[in-house]
C-alpha positions in Angstrom: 50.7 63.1 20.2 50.7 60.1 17.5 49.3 61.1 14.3 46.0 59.6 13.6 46.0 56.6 10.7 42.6 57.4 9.2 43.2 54.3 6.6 44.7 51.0 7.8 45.7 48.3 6.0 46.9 44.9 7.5 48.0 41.9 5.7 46.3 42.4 2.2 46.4 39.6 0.2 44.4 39.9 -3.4 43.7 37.0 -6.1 42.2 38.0 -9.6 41.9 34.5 -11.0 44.5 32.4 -10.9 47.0 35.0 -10.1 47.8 36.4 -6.4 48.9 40.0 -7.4 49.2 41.1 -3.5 50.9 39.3 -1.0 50.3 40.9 2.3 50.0 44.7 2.1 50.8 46.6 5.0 50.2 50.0 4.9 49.1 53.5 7.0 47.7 55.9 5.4 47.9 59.6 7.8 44.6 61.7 8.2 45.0 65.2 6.6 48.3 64.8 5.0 49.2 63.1 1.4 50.4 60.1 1.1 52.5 58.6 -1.8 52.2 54.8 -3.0 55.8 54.4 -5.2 56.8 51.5 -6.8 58.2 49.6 -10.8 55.4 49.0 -12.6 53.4 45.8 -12.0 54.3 46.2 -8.4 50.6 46.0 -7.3 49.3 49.7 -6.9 46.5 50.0 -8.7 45.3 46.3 -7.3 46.0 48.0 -3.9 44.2 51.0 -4.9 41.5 48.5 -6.6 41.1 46.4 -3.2 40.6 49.5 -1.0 37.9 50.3 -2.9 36.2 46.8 -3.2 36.6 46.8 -6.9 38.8 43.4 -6.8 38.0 41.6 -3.0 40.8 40.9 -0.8 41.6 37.0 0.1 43.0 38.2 3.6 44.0 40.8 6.0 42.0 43.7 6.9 41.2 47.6 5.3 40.0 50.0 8.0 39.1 53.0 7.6 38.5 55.2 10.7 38.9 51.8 12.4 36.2 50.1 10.9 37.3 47.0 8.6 35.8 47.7 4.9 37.1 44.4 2.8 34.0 42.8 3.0 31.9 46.3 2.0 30.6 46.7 -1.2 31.9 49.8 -3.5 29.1 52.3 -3.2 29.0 51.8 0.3 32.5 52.6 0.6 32.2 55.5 -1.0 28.9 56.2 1.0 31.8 57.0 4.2 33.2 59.6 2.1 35.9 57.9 0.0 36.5 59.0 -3.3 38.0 56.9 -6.3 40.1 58.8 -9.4 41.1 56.0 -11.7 44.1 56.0 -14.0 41.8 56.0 -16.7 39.6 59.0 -15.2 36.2 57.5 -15.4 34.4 60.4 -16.9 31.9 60.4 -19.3 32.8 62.0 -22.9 29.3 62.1 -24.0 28.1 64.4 -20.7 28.8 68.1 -20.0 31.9 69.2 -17.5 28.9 70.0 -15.7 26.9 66.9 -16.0 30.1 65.1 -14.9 30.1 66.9 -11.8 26.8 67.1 -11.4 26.5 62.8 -11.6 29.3 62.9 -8.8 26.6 64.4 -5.8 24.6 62.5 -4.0 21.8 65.1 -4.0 21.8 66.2 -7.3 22.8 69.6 -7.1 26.2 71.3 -6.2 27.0 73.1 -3.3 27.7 76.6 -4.3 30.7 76.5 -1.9 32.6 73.2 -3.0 31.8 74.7 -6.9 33.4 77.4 -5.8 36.7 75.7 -4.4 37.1 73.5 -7.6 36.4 76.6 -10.0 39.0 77.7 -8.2 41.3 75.0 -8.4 40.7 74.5 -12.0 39.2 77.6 -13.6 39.2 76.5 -17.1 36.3 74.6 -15.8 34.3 77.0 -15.7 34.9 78.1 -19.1 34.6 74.9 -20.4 31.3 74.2 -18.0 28.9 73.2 -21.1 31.3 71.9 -23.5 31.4 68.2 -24.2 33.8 66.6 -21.6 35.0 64.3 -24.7 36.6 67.7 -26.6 38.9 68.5 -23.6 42.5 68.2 -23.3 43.9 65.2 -21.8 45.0 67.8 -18.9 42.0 69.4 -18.5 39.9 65.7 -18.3 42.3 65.5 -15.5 41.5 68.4 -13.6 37.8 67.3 -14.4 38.1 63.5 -13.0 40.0 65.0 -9.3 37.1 67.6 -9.7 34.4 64.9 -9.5 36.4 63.5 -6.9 36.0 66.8 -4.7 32.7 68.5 -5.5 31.4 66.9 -2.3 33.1 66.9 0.4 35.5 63.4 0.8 37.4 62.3 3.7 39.8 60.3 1.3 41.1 61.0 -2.2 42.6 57.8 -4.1 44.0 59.0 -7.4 46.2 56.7 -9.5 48.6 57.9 -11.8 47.2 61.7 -12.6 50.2 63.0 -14.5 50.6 59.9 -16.8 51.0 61.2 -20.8 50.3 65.1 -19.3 52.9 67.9 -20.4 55.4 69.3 -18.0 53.3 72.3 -17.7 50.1 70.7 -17.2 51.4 68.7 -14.8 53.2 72.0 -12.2 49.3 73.0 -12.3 48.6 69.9 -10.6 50.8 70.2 -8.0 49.6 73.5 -7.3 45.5 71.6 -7.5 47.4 69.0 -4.6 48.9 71.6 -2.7 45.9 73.2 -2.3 43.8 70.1 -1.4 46.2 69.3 1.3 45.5 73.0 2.7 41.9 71.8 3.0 43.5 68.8 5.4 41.6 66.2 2.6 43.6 62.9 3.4 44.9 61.6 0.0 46.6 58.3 -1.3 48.1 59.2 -4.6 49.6 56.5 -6.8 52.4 58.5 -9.2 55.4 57.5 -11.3 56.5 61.0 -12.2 58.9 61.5 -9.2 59.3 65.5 -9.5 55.2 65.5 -8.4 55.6 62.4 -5.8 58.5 64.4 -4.1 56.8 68.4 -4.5 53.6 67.2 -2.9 53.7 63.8 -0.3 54.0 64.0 3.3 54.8 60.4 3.9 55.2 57.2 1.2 55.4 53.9 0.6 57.2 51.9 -2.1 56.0 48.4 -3.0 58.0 45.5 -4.8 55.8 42.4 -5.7 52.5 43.0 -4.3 54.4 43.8 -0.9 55.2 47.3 0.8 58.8 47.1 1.0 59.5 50.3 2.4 57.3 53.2 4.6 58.1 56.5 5.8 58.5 60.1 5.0 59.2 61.9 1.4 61.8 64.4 3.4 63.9 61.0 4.1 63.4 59.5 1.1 63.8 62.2 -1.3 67.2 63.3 0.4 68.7 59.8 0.3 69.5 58.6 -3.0 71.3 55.1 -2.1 67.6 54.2 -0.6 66.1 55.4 -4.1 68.0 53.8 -6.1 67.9 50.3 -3.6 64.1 50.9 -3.8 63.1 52.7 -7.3 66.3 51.2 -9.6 66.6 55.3 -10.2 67.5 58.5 -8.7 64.9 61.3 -8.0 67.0 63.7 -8.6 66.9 63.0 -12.4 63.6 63.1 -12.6 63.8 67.1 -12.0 
């Protein structure tokens, strides 16, 4: 039985300005299991990323999710279907609580006990932290905060982008344990990553893009254990990035 493509994207083209960053993105993203976007910086991830969510429009092509085409939707009402955006830059409020951060990210305005539950624990030095100012926290634990805002409802897609950039080594093995266990809960994800050792511990399936183009699809297994395709794709081997 074919595996179900929950998000489906078909000849993406996006313009900011003068500039056309994406030239016709094809790409299938897997319901339940995690998919990673690879590619040299300036490639056209995060526009990708950006596009899905309606943040920059697309010129052409078509972004379905669940079969329905979303480029023409605006972004709360994509994230009304149950899509959930983590930006590189976290989008969390310094100013507020850990819990007023989480507590902005329902649609209700209260938690449920169960989902506050599952990301205490995921990340339990949320908890301790739960009234502290989310401006005094490490830069690894604003990141467990941001994919916590992403998954205090329930979400049928997670888009994070970049969540180990400038964390430590050890920071970052929690967050592969935090993915591991999201993919237990079959949330679909799309994850945007440069650090190679987290792309390779946690995706199911990835693509690589080269100038606003996906240049190559498939599985992490194949990719990770072929080195001449890494190094045609990435410029680089994975296995040095250990």
């Amino acid at each position: 039985m074919a595996e179900k493509i929950l998000l489906q994207l078909e000849g993406v083209q996006t313009h900011i300005g003068r500039y056309h960053i994406l030239h016709g993105v094809d790409l299938s993203v897997p319901e339940g299991g995690l998919t990673v976007l690879l590619g040299r910086n300036g490639a056209g991830k995060t526009t990708t990323l950006r596009t899905v969510m309606g943040l920059w429009r697309a010129s052409a092509g078509r972004i379905l999710f669940d079969g329905t085409d979303i480029a023409a939707m605006a972004t709360p009402d994509i994230a009304r279907l149950g899509i959930a955006y983590v930006p590189e830059a976290m989008g969390i409020f310094t100013g507020l609580t850990v819990r007023e951060n989480l507590l902005l990210a329902t649609t209700a305005g209260r938690f449920d006990d169960a989902r506050l539950d599952a990301v205490f624990a995921l990340f339990p030095v949320l908890k301790t932290k739960w009234h502290d100012a989310a401006g005094g926290l490490s830069g690894g634990q604003k990141q467990m905060l941001a994919i916590s805002r992403a998954m205090v409802e329930q979400r049928r897609l997670m888009i994070v982008d970049e969540p180990t950039k400038g964390l430590a080594p050890a920071v970052i093995e929690h967050l592969i344990g935090g993915f591991h266990t999201l993919k237990q809960s079959r949330t679909t994800i799309l994850l945007v990553e440069q650090n190679f050792h987290m792309a390779r511990s946690v995706g199911d399936s990835v693509a690589v893009m080269d100038d606003g183009r996906v240049v190559h699809a498939g599985t992490m297994a194949d990719l990770a254990g072929d080195e001449a395709l890494q190094g045609r794709l990435l410029g680089l081997s994975l296995a040095a990035h250990q």
